[in-house]
N, C-alpha and C positions, 0 to 999 in steps of 0.2 A: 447573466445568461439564465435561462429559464432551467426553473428546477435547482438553481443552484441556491436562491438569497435566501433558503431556511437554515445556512450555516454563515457564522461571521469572518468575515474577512481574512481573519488571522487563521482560520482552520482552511478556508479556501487557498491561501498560500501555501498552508502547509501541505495540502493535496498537491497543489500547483507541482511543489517539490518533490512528491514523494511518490506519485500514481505510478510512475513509468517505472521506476526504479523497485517497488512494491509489487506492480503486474510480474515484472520480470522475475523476480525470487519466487512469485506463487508457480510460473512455467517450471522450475527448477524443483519446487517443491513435489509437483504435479510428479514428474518422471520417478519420486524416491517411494510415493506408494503405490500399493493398487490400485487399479482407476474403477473399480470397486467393491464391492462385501462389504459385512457386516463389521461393523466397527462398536469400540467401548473406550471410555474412559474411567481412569482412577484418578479423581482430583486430589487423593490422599497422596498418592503416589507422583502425582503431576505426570501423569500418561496419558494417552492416547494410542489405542490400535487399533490397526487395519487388516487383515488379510494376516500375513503374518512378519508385518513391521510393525513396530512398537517406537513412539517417538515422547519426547519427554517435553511435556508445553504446558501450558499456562492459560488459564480463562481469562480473554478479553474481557466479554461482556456477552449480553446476549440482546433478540432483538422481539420481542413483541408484536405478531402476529395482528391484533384483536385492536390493538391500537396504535402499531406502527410506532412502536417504542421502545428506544436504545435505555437497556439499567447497566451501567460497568460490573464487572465482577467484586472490584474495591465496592462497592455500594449495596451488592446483593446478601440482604442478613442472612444468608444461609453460610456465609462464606466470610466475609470483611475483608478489610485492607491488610491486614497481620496474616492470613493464609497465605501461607508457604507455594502455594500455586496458582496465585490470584496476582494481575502484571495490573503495576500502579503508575499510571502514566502523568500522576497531579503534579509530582515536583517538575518533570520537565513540561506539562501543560502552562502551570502558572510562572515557569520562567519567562517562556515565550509568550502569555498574557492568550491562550486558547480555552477560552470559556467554555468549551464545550469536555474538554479533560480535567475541568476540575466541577463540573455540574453530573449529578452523580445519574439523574434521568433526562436523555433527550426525547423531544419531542419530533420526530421526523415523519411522521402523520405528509408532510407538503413534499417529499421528496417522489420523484414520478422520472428521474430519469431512468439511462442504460443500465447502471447497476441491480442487483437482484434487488436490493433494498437500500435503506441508507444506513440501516446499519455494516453493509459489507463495508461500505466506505468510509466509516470511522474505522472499522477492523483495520480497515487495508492501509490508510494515513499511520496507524498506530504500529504496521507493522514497518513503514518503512520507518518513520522519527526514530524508531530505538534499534533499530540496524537486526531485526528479528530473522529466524529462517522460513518464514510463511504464516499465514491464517489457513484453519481448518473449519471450515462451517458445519455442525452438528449438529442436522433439524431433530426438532423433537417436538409432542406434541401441543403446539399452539406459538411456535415459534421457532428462532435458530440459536444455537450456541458461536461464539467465535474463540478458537483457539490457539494462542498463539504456540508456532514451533521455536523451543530454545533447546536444538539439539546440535550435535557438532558432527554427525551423521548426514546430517542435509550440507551441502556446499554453498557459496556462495555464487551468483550469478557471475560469467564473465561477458567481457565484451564481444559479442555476435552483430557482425554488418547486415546479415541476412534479417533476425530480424526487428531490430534498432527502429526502422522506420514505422513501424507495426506497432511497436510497445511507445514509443513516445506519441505519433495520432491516437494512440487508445487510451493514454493518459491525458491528455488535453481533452479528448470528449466527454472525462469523468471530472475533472477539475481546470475548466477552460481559464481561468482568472488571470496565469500570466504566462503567458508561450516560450520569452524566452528562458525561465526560470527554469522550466519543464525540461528545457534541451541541458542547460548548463550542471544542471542537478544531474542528472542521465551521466553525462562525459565526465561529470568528476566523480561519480560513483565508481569508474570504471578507467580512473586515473590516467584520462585524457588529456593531456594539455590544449587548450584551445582560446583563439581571439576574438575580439569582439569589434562588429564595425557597426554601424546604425541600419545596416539591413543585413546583416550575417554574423553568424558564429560557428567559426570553423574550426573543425578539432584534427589535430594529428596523431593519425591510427601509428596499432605497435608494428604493422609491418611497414610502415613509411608513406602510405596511402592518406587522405585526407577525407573526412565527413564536413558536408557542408550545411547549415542549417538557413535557412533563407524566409526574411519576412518583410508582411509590405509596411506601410505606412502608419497602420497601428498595432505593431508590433506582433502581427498574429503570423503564425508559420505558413509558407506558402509551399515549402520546398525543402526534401532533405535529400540528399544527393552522394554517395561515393566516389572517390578519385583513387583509383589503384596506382600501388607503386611506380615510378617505370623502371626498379631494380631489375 
C-alpha cells in the first residue's frame, strides 16, 4: 500500500494487530484528561500533567521535526535504557524479529500517510504490543515527544458496537497489511469468541447479538455488520 513500504513487514503486522485496539485505548485515554492546558512533565518522577490530572508514564521516543526522525527514548543519551522512565521495547521487539524496535533511529523521512507523522505510529504499535494505557504527544520545539501512560487511573477499553466499526476502518487505513488480523485482534481484545469462514468472521457479542465481519476475495473487509439479540 502506498506510504506504507518504509516499514518491514513484521512491524506492518504488528500494526496490522494493534491500530484498532491502540486507537480505542487513545479514545479512553482522551476522556481521563483535559482536552486542554498547559501541560509538564517529570521524567525523574515518570509524570506527566495536565490541567489538574497527573498520570505516571514513560518516554517512548521522540520524533524529529527537521528530518522526519523517530530516536527511542532507550537510545536518547540524555536518558538510556537503565532510566527508570524510559519503556524498552527490544526484548519483545527482537523476540518477534521487529527491526524497527531494536534500531535505536528510524528513518521515516518516506511516511506521508493519515497519521500526524510516523512517529505517532510507532507510538501507537508500541502502545498497543505491551498492553499500555495510551500515548501522549508532547510537542516541543523542533519536534514531538511520545509518552507512554502506565497508570491504573486510566481503564481499559470495553467492548462498544456503536463504535467498533469506526475504530477497526481507522485501523486498517493506518496499517492496511492484513484485514482479517485487524478484526480478530479487535474481538479477542475484548474477549469475543468468534468463527472463521473464507469470507467472514463472526464474533458473539455478551448480550447474545452477533458482529459480522465480511471480506471479498482478497481478504480485504467489505462489511461489518450487527445482529441484535432476539432475547
Amino acid at each position: 500500500m502506498p506510504g506504507m513500504s518504509g516499514f518491514s513487514p513484521a512491524f506492518e503486522r504488528l500494526g496490522a494487530a494493534y491500530a484498532a485496539v491502540a486507537a480505542q485505548q487513545q479514545e479512553v485515554l482522551a476522556n481521563v484528561l483535559p482536552a486542554s492546558g498547559d501541560w509538564t512533565t517529570d521524567l525523574a518522577a515518570g509524570t506527566y500533567t495536565r490541567g489538574d490530572v497527573t498520570l505516571h508514564v514513560a518516554l517512548i521516543g521522540s520524533f524529529a521535526e527537521n528530518d522526519r526522525s523517530w530516536l527511542w527514548g532507550w537510545a536518547n543519551p540524555q536518558f538510556g535504557p537503565g532510566h527508570p522512565a524510559v519503556l524498552d521495547p527490544r526484548p519483545m521487539g527482537s523476540r518477534l524479529g521487529v527491526p524497527e524496535m531494536t534500531t535505536s533511529e528510524l528513518d521515516l523521512a518516506w511516511y506521508d500517510g493519515p497519521a500526524r507523522n510516523g512517529g505517532e505510529l510507532v507510538a501507537l504499535v508500541t502502545n498497543g504490543l505491551l498492553g499500555l494505557s495510551g500515548t501522549i504527544p508532547g510537542p516541543y520545539d523542533g519536534g514531538v515527544a511520545y509518552f507512554a501512560v502506565r497508570d491504573p487511573a486510566v481503564p481499559g477499553a470495553v467492548w462498544d458496537p456503536v463504535t467498533a466499526p469506526r475504530l477497526i476502518t481507522g485501523g486498517l487505513s493506518l496499517f492496511p497489511a492484513d484485514h482479517r488480523l485487524t478484526v480478530m485482534r479487535f474481538f479477542s481484545r475484548h474477549r469475543l469468541p468468534y468463527r472463521q469462514t473464507e469470507t467472514s468472521i463472526v464474533a458473539k457479542l455478551p448480550d447474545g447479538g452477533s458482529c459480522a465481519a465480511r471480506f471479498d476475495d482478497r481478504d480485504r473487509l467489505t462489511d461489518l455488520s450487527m445482529t441484535v439479540s432476539g432475547r
